[in-house]
C-alpha positions as CSV (number, residue, x, y, z in Angstrom):
1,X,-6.7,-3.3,18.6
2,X,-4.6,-3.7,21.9
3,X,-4.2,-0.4,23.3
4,X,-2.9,-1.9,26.8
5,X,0.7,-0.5,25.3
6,X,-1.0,3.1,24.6
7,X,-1.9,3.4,28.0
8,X,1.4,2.3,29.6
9,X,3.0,4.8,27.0
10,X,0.4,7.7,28.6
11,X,1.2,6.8,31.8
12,X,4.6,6.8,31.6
13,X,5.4,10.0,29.5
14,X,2.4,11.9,32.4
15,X,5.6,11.0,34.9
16,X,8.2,12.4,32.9
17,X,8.4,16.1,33.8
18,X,10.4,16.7,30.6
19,X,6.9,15.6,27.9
20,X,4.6,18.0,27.7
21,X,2.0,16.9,25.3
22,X,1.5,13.8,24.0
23,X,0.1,13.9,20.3
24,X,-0.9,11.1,18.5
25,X,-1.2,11.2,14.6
26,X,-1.5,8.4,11.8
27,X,-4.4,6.2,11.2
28,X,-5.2,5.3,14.9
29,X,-6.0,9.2,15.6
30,X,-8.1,9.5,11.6
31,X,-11.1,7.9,10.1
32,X,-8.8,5.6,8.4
33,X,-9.7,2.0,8.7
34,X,-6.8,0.3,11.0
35,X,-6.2,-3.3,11.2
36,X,-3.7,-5.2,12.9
37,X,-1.0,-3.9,11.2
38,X,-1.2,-0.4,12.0
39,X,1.2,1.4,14.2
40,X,0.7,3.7,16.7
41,X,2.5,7.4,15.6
42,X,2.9,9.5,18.5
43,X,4.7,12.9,18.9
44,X,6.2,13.5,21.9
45,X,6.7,17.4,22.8
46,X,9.6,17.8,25.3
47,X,12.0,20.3,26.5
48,X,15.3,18.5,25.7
49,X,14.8,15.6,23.2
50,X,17.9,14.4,23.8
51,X,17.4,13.0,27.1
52,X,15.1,10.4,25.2
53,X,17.5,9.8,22.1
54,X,20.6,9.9,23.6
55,X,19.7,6.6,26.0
56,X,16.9,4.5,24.6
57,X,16.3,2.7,27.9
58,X,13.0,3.8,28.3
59,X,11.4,1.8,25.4
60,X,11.8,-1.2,27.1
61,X,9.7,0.1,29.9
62,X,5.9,-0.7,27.5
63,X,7.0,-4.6,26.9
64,X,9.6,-7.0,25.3
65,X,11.2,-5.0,22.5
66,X,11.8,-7.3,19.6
67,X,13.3,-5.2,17.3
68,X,13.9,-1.4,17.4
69,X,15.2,1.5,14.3
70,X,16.7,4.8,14.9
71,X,15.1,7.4,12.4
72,X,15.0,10.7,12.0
73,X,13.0,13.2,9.5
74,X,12.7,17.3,8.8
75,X,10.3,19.8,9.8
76,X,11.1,23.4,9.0
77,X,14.8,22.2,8.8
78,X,14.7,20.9,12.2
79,X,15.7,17.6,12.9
80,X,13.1,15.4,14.5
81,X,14.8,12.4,16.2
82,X,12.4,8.9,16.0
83,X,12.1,5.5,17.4
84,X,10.5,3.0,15.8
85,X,9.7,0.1,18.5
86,X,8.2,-3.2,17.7
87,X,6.5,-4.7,21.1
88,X,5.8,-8.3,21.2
89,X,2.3,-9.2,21.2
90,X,1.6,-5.5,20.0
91,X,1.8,-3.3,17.1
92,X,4.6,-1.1,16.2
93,X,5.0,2.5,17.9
94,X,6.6,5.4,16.4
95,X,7.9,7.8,18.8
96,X,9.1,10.8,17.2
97,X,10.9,13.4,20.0
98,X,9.5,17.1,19.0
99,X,11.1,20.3,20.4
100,X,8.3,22.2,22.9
101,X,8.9,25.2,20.9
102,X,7.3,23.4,17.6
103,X,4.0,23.0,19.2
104,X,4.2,26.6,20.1
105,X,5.1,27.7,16.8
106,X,1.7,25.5,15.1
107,X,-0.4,27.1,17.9
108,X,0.8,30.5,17.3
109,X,0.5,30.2,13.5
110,X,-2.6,28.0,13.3
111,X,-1.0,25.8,10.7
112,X,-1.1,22.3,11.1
113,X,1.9,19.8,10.8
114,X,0.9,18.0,7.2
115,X,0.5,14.6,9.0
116,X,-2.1,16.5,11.3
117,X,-4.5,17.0,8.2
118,X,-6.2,13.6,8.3
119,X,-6.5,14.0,12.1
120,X,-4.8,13.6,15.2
121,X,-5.6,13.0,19.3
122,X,-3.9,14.6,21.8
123,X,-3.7,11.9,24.6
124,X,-2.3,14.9,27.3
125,X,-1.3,18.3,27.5
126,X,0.5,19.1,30.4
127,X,0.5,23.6,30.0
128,X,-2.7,23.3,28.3
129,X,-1.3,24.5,24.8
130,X,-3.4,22.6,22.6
131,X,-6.4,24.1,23.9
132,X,-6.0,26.8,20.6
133,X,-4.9,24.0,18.2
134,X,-6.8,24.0,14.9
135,X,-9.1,21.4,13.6
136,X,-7.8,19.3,11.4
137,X,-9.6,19.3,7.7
138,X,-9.2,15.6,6.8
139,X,-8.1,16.3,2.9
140,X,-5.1,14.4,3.2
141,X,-3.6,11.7,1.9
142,X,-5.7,8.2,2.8
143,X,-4.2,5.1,1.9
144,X,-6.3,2.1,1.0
145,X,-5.9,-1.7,1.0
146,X,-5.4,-2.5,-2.5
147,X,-8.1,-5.3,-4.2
148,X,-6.0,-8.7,-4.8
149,X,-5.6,-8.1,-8.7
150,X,-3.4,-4.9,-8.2
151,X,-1.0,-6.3,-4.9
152,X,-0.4,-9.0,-7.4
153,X,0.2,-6.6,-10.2
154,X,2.9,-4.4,-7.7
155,X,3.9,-7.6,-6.1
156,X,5.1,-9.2,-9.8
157,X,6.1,-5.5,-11.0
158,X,8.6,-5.4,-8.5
159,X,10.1,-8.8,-8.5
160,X,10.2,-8.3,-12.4
């Protein structure tokens, strides 16, 4: 796995005075088994999100973006703004822009984000927040690579 882009993306967001902590999530931070395909998820805590989703100059500052999504998704009702980059010559990276106040909030309540549950790294932490963030318990969900005979089956199922 090239993690040349990981590092550009840590030492950018340590330069940005508005990310404070850099988490990153998914099967690159788990016991999953990776492979070529598999993206790097990173949440980025900030003080305004906005600044990052309202001009998305910044992704081109990792490598030639070949193709980039605006997403979005819910925690606790809040809106959590996303930017799903794919790098050439690299694998995909989903930034997902995370109010400071949310990281606060897990800390404070020692539950863990549902994503966290299989694991998670945090790559920096500027105020030193995540020094009281739980363990994660690695009872989630763990998707497997499917034997031939059932991505077939799928593969045909939905065709059909």
């Amino acid at each position: 796995m090239n993690h040349s882009i990981l590092n550009k993306i840590i030492k950018w967001a340590e330069n940005e005075s508005e990310i404070r902590t850099l988490i990153l999530e998914g099967s690159q931070a788990s016991n999953s088994p990776t492979d070529e395909l598999s993206d790097y998820d990173l949440n980025i805590f900030v003080v305004n999100p906005d600044k990052y989703t309202s001009d998305n100059s910044w992704i081109n500052n990792f490598n030639q973006v070949l193709v980039y999504q605006k997403e979005k998704f819910f925690y606790k009702n809040i809106e959590i703004t996303t930017r799903l980059v794919l790098y050439k010559n690299n694998p995909r990276v989903d930034f997902s822009f995370w109010p400071i106040d949310i990281l606060y909030e897990i800390i404070e309540n020692r539950i863990l984000p549902e994503s966290y549950s299989n694991g998670y790294n945090v790559l920096f932490d500027k105020d030193k927040v995540t020094d009281n963030i739980i363990l994660p318990d690695y009872d989630g969900f763990i998707i497997s690579q499917p034997a031939e005979d059932e991505l077939l089956t799928a593969i045909y199922t939905f065709l059909v």
